[in-house]
C-alpha positions as CSV (number, residue, x, y, z in Angstrom):
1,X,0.0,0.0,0.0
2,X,1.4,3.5,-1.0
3,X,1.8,5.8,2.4
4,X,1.6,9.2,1.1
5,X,4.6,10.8,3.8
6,X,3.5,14.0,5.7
7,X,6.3,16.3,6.7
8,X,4.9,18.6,9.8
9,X,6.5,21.6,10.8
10,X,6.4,22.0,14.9
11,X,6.7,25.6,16.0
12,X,6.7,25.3,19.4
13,X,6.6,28.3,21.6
14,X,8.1,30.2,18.9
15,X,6.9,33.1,16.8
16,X,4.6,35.9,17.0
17,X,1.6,36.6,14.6
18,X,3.4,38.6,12.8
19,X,6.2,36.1,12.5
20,X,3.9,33.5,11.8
21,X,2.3,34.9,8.6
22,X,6.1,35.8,7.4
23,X,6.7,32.3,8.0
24,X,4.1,30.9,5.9
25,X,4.2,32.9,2.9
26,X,7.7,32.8,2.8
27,X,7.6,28.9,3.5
28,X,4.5,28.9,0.5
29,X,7.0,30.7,-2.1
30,X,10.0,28.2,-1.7
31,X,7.4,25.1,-2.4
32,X,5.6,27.3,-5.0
33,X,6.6,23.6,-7.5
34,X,5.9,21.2,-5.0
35,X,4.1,18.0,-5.5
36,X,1.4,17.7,-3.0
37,X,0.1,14.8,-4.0
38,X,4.1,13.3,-3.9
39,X,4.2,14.9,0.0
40,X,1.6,16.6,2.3
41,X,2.7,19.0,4.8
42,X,1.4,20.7,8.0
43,X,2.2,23.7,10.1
44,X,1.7,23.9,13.1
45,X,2.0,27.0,14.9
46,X,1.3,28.2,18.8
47,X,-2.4,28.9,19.5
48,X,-2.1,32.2,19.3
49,X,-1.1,32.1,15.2
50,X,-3.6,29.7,14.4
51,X,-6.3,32.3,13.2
52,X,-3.9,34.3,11.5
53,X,-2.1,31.6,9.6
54,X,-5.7,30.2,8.7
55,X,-6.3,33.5,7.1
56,X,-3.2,33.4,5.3
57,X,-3.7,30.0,4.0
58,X,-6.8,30.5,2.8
59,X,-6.4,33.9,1.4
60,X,-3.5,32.7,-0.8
61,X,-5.0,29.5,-1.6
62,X,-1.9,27.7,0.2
63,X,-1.9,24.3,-0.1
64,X,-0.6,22.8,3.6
65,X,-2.5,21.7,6.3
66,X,-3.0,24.1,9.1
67,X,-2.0,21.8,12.2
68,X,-2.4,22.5,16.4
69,X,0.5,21.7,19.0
70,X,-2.4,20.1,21.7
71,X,-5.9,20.1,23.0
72,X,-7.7,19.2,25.8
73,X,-9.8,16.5,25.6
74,X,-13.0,18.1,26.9
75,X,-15.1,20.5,24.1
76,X,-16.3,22.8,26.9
77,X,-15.9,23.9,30.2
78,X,-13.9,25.5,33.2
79,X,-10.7,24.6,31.9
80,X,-8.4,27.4,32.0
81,X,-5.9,28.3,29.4
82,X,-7.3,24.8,27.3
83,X,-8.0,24.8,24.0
84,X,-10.8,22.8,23.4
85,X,-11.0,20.3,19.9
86,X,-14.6,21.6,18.5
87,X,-12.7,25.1,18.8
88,X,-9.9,24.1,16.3
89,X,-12.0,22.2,14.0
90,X,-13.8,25.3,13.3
91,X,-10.4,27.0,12.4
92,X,-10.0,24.4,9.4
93,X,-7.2,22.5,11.4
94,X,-6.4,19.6,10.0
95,X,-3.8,18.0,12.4
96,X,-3.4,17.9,16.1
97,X,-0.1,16.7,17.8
98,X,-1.2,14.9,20.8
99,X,1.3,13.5,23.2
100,X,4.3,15.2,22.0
101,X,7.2,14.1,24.9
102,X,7.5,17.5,26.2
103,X,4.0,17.5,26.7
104,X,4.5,13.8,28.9
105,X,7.5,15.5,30.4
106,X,6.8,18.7,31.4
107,X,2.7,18.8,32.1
108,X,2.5,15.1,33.2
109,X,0.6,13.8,30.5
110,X,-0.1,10.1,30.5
111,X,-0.8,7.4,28.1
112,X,-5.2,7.6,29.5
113,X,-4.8,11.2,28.8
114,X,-3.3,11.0,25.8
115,X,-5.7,8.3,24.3
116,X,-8.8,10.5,25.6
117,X,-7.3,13.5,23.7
118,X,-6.4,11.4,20.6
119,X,-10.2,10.3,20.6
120,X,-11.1,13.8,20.6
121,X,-9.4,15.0,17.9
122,X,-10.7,12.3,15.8
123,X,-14.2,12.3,17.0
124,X,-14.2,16.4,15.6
125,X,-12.7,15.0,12.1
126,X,-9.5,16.1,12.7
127,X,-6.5,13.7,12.1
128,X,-4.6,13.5,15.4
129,X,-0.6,12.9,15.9
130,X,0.2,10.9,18.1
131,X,3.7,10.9,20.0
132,X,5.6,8.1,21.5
133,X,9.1,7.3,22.1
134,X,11.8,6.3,24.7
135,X,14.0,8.3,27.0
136,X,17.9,7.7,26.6
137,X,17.7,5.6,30.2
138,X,15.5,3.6,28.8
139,X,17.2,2.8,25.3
140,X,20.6,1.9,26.9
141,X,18.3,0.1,29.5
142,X,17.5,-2.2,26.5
143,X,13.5,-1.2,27.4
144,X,12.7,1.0,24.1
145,X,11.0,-1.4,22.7
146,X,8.8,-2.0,25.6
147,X,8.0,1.3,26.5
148,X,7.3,2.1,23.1
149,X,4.6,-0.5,22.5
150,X,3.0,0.7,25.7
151,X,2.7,4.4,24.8
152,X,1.5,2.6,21.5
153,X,-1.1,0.6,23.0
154,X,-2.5,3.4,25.7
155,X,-2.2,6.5,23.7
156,X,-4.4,4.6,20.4
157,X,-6.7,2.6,22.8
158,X,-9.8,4.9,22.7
159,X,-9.8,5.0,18.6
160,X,-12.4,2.7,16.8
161,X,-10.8,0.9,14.3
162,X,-11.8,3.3,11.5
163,X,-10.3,5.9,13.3
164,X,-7.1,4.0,14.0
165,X,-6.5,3.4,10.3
166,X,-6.5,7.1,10.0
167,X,-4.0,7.7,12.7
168,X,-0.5,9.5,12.6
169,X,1.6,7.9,14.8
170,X,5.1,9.9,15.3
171,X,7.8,8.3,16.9
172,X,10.5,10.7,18.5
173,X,13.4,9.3,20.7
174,X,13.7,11.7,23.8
175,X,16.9,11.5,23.6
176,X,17.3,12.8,20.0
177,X,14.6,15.9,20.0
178,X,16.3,19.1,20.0
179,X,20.0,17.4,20.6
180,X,21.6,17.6,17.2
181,X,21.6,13.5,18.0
182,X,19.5,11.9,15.6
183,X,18.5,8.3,15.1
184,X,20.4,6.3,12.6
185,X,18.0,5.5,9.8
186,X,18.2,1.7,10.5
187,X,17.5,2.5,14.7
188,X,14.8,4.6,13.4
189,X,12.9,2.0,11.1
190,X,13.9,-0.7,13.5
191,X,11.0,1.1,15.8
192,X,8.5,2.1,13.4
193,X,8.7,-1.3,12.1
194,X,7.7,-2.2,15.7
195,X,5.3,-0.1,16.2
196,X,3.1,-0.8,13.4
197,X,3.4,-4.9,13.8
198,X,1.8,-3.8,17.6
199,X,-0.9,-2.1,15.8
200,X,-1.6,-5.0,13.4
201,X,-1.6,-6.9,16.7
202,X,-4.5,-4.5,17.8
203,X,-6.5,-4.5,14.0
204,X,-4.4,-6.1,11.6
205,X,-6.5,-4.1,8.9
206,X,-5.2,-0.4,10.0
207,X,-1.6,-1.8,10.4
208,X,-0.5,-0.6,5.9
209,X,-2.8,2.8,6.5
210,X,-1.3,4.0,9.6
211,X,1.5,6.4,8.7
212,X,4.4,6.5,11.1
213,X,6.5,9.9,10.9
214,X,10.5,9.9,12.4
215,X,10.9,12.9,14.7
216,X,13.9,13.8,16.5
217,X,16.6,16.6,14.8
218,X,15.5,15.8,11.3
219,X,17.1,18.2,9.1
220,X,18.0,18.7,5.5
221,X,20.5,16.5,5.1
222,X,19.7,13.7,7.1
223,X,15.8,13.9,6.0
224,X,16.3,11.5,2.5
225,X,17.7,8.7,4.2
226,X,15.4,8.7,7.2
227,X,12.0,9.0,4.2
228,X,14.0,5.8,2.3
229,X,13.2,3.7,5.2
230,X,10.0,1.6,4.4
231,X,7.9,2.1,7.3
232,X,9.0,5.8,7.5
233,X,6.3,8.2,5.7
234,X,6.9,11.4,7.0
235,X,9.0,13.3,9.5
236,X,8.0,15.5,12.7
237,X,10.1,18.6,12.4
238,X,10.8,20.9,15.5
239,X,13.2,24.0,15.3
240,X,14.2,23.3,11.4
241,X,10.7,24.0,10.4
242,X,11.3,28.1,11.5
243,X,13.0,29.0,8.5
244,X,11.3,28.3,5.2
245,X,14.5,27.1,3.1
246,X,15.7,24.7,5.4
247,X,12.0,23.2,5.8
248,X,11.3,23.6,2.2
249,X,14.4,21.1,1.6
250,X,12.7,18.3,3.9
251,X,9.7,18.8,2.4
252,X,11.7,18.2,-1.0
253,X,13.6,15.1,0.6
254,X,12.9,13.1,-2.8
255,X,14.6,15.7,-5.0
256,X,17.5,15.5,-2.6
C-alpha cells in the first residue's frame, strides 16, 4: 500500500503573529513547484497564530494543512488556558499533535490522557498525531521497545478501528529531540517497524494505513535517508521547520 509521507513543521513556543504569517508565505513561495500529491505538509504554529495563519492560507489558496501543538480533551468547560477540539476544527485545522514528549515530560501527560485527547481529535474529524518514544535511560536500558509498545497501545486505545486506520503515529526518541543526535535511519525504522506490527496486533486491517513519521533533529541533510526507510512516511520537524528554506528542503527530501 502506498503511504503518502506527511512532513509537519512543529513551532513550538516560537513566533509571534506577525512572525507566523512571514513564515508561511515565505515557507509557501520556496514550495511554489511542490508536489502535494508526492508529499503533504502541515504547520503547526502556537495557538495564538492559528487564526492568523488560517487566514493566510486561505487567502492565498496555500496548499498545507494548518496543524495544532495540543488540546484538551473536553469541548467545553472550566478549563483554564485549554483549547478545546470543536474550537480548532472550526479553524480548518487539520492536524493535532497529541502527546508530543514534552508535553509527557513537562505537564504530566499520560498514556489515558493522551488516548482521551487522541479520541477527541478524531471524533471532531481532525487527524490526530500521536507521540511516542523512549528516554535515553531507557534505550541503553534495553527497554525501548517495551515502552514504546506501551505508549502505542494506551495512547491509540480509545480509537475505533476506522479511526485508528486514520491515525499518525510519530515516533520521536527523547533522547534525540532538539539534541543535534539523531536516530540512525536503520535504529529509526527498527521502531516504526515495531510499532506498526503492535498495531496489526490491535487490528491487523489499519496496520498498511497508519502512517508512522521519524521525529527527532530531522534536518535537511539527514531527511532522504530517514524518508527511504519503508515504514517511514513522514518526519516531525521541531526548530528546522522556523525558516522556510531549510524546511522547504525536507519537504523536497525526494529531489534531494
Amino acid at each position: 500500500m502506498t503511504r503518502i509521507p506527511l512532513i509537519s513543521g512543529n513551532w513550538k513556543m516560537n513566533l509571534n503573529h506577525f512572525e507566523a504569517i512571514q513564515l508561511v508565505q515565505k515557507l509557501s513561495y520556496e514550495l511554489r513547484n511542490h508536489d502535494y500529491d508526492a508529499v503533504e505538509v502541515s504547520v503547526h504554529p502556537p495557538f495564538t497564530d492559528l487564526r492568523s495563519v488560517q487566514t493566510v492560507i486561505d487567502a492565498d489558496r496555500m496548499l498545507f494543512h494548518l496543524g495544532a501543538q495540543n488540546c484538551h480533551a473536553e469541548d467545553s468547560g472550566a478549563f483554564t488556558g485549554e483549547v478545546s477540539p470543536a474550537m480548532l476544527g472550526k479553524m480548518d485545522v487539520t492536524f493535532v499533535i497529541v502527546g508530543h514528549s514534552e508535553r509527557r515530560a513537562l505537564f504530566g501527560e499520560t498514556n489515558e490522557v493522551v488516548a482521551a485527547k487522541a479520541a477527541a481529535v478524531a471524533t471532531h474529524g481532525m487527524t490526530p498525531i500521536v507521540c511516542v518514544g523512549e528516554t535515553l535511560e531507557e534505550r541503553e536500558s534495553g527497554d525501548a521497545q517495551v515502552i514504546v509498545e506501551a505508549q502505542v497501545r494506551g495512547s491509540l486505545s480509545s480509537l475505533s478501528g476506522d479511526q485508528l486506520a486514520e491515525v499518525i503515529v510519530a515516533y520521536e526518541p527523547v533522547w534525540a529531540i532538539g539534541t543535534g543526535v539523531t536516530a540512525s535511519a536503520d535504529d529509526a525504522q527498527l521502531m516504526c517497524a515495531h510499532i506498526r506490527s503492535v498495531i496489526a496486533s490491535v487490528r491487523k486491517s489499519a496496520a498498511d494505513k497508519v502512517r508512522i513519521q521519524y521525529g527527532g533533529s530531522v534536518n535537511a541533510a539527514n531527511a532522504a535517508e530517514l524518508m527511504s526507510m519503508s515504514d517511514i512516511d513522514g518526519a516531525l520537524v521541531g526548530g528546522a521547520s522556523l525558516e522556510a528554506a531549510s524546511f522547504a528542503r525536507i519537504v523536497n527530501f525526494k529531489d534531494a
